[in-house]
C-alpha positions in Angstrom: 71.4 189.6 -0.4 68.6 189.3 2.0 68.5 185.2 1.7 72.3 185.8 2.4 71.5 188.0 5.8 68.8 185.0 7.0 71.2 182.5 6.1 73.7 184.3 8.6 71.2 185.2 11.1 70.0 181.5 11.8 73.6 180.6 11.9 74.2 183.0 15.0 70.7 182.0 16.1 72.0 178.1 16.6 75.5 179.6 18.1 73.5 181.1 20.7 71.5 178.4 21.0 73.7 175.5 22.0 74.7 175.8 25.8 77.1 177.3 27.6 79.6 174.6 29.1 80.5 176.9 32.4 84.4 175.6 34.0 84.0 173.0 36.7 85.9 173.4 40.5 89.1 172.0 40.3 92.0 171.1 42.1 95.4 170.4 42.6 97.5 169.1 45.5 101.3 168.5 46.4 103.1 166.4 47.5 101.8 163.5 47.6 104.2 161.6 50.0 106.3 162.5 53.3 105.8 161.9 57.2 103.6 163.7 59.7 105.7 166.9 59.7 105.0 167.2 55.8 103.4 170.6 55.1 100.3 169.3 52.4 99.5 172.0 50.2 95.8 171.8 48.1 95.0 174.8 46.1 91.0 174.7 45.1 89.9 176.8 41.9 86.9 177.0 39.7 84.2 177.8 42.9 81.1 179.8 42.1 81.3 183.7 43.1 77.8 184.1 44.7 78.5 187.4 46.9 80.4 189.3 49.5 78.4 187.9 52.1 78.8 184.2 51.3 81.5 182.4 53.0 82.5 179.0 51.5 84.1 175.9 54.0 86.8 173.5 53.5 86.6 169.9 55.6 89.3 167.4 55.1 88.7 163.9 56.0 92.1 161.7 57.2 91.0 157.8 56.5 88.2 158.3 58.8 88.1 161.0 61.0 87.6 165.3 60.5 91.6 166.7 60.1 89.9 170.2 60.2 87.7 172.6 58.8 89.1 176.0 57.2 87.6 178.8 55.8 87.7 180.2 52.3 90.6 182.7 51.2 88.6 185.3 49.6 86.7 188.8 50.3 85.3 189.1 47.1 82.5 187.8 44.5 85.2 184.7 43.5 86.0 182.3 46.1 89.1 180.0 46.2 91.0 177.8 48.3 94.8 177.7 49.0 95.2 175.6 52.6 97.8 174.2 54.3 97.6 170.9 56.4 99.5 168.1 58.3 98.9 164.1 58.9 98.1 163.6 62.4 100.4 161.7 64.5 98.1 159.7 66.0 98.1 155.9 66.7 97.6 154.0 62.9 97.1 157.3 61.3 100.5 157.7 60.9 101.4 153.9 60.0 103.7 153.8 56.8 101.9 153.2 54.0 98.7 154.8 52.0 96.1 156.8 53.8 92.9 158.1 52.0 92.1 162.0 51.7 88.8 162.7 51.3 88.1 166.7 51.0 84.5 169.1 50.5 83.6 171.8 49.9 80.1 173.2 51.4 78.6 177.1 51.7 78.2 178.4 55.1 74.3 176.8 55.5 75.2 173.9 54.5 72.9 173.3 51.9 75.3 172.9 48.4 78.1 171.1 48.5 80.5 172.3 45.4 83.0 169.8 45.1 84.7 166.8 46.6 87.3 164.7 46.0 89.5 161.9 47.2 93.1 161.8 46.8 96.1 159.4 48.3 98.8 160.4 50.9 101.8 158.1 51.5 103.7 157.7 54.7 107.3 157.0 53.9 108.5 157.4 57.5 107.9 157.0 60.6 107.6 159.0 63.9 105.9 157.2 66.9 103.1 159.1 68.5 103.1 160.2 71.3 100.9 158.2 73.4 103.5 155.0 72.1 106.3 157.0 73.9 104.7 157.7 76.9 103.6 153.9 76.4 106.3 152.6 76.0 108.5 154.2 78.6 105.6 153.6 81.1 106.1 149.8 80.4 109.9 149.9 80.4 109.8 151.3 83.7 107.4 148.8 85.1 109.3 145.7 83.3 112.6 147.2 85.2 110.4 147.5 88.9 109.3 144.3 88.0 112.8 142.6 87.8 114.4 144.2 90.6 111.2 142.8 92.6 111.6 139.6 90.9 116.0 139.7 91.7 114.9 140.9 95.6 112.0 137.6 96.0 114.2 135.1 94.7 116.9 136.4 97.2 114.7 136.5 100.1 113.4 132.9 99.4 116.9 131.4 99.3 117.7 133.1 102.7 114.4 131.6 103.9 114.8 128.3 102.5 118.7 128.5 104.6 116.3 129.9 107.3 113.6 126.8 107.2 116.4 124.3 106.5 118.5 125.7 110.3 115.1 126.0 111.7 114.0 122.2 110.8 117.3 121.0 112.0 117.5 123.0 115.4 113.9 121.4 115.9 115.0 118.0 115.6 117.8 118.5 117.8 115.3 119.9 120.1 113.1 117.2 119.5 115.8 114.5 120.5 116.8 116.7 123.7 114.0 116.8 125.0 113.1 112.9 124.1 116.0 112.7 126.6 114.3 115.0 129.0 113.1 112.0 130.9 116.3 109.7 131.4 118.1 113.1 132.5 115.9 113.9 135.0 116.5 110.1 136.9 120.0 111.4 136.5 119.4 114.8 137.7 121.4 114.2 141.1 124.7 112.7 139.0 124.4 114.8 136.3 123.3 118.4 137.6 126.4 120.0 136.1 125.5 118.7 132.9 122.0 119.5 132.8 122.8 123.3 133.9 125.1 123.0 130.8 122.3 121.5 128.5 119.6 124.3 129.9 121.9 127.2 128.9 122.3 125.5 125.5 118.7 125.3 125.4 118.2 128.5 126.3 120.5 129.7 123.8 118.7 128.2 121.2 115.4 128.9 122.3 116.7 132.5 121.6 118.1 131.6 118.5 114.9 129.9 117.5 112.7 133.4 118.7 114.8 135.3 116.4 114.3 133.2 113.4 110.8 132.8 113.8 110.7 136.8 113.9 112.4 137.0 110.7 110.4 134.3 109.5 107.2 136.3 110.0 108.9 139.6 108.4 110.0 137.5 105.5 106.3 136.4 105.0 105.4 139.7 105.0 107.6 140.8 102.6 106.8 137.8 100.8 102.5 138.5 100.9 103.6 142.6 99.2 105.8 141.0 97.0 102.8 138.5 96.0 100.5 141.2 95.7 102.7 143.8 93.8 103.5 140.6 91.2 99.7 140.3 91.0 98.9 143.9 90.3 102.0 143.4 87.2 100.1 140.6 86.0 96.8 142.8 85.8 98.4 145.4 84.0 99.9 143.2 81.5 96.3 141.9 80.7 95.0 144.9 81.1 97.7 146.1 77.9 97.7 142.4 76.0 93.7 143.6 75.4 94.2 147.1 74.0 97.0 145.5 71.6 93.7 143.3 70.2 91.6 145.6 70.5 94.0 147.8 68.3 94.8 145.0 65.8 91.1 144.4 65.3 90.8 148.3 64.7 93.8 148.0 62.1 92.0 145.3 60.4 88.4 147.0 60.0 90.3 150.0 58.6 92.4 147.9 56.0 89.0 146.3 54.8 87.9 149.8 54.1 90.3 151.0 52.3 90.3 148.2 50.1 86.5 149.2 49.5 87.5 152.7 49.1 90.0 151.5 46.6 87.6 149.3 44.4 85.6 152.4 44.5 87.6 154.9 43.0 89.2 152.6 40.3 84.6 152.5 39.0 84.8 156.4 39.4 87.7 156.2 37.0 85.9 153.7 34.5 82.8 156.0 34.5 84.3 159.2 34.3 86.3 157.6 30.8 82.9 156.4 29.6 81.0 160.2 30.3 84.5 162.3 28.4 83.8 159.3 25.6 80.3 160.2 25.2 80.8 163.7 25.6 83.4 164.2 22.6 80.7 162.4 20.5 78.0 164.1 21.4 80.3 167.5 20.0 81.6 166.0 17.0 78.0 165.7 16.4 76.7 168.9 16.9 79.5 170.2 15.1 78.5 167.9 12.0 75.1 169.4 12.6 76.1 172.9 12.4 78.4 172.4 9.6 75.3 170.7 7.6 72.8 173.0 7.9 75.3 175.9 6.3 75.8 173.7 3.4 71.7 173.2 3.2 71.3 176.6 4.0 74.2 177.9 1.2 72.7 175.8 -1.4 69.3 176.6 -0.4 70.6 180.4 -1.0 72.5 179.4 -4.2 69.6 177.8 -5.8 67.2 180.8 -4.7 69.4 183.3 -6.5 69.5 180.9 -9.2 65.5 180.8 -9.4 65.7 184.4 -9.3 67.9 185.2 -12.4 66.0 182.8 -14.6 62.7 184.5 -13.8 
């Protein structure tokens, strides 16, 4: 009986012995697709109670920049998280498609981090930010400015090329009246009726010519704002045809990360598989082990008692 009470005490001794496997944090999240407006629920469990006093923090990485930072949901020794959050609507952020969620969980000093994970968000549809609005209608308006300045210089230059085209002919008929100036003056006496006519003419069109030139200089005025305005357009447009690059350069750093983050995850996968693997064998095992030793320990007892008797 009393190799019977050792036998069962070193059996409780090893169950004591072998350690204590305490429950990891955990999460879930849902859903897992939707547009900006989608309402992302993740629920956090498993954190380690450490006192009233101790106040746990939640940041939530979108691709690559801080969506927010929220504080833990309990008063008590157990702490827990169950938060709320959006996409932002902001430039690629929003782009259809996958977008990485990265997500940790740290005490108030900063110094022990309790869990993090990374989980994937997919856009399904679209709603334009908006800075593309504002964008957008900025650049309609100018494209419509643009046109009616565009309609209003091509109208002005085909009144001024009529304009040029009277003004060139007028100067030629000048040009020949007054060639004649010279044999209408040895006529002067014969011809003064003539010439009085003539003058008035010339008068006439010396008027008509003032007035042309007049609107030719307004028309070259309107002609020089018209030149600068299409100038300042063509600034502008540069001015946006660089921030597109620049943006398409931007999109293109960000899809060669994710592909890394990708590749990443898919080794965190392969190693976590390995560690449960080797984990599992390491109990069966220990469970062999335990299992054993009751057998030695039984026969070890059985063959005692056995002693015992034939003595």
């Amino acid at each position: 009986m009393k190799a019977m009470s050792i036998g069962i005490f070193v059996v409780l001794s090893l169950f004591f012995v072998l350690p204590i496997v305490k429950a990891q944090p955990y999460f879930a999240v849902y859903p897992t697709e939707g547009n900006v407006n989608t309402d992302i629920f993740l629920q956090i469990r498993g954190l380690p109670g450490t006192g009233f006093y101790e106040y746990y923090y939640l940041y939530i990485f979108w691709d690559d920049i801080l969506l927010g930072t929220f504080p833990d949901n309990s008063g008590t020794y157990e702490h827990y998280f169950d938060t709320y959050f959006s996409p932002p609507n902001i430039g690629n952020y929003s782009a259809l498609g996958n977008h990485t969620v990265y997500f940790e969980v740290w005490n108030a000093n900063r110094n022990a981090m309790f869990i993090n994970a990374t989980f994937v968000f997919t856009i399904t549809e679209y709603f334009p930010c908006l800075e593309y609005l504002t964008l957008n209608a900025t650049y309609h308006q100018l494209l419509a400015g643009y046109n009616s300045l565009n309609a209003s210089y091509e109208n002005l230059m085909a009144q001024y090329n009529t304009l040029s085209a009277n003004y060139d002919a007028l100067l030629n008929q000048y040009s020949n009246l007054l060639g004649s100036y010279d044999s209408l003056v040895s006529d002067y006496d014969e011809m003064n009726t003539t010439y009085q006519e003539l003058n008035t003419n010339y008068q006439s069109l010396h008027s008509t010519y003032s007035s042309l030139n007049t609107k030719y200089q307004n028309l070259s005025s309107i002609f020089n704002q018209l030149q600068n305005s299409y100038n300042g357009l063509t600034e502008s447009y540069t001015a946006l045809q660089s921030i597109h690059n620049t943006l398409t350069l931007n999109y293109a750093q960000l899809q060669g990360n994710y592909t890394q983050l990708v590749s990443s995850y898919s080794d965190l996968q392969t190693d976590h598989r390995n560690l449960s693997t080797d984990l599992t064998n390491y109990r069966n095992l220990t469970y062999a082990f335990i299992i054993t030793t009751v057998v030695f320990l039984a026969i070890t007892v059985y063959f005692a008692r056995g002693k015992s008797k034939t003595q």
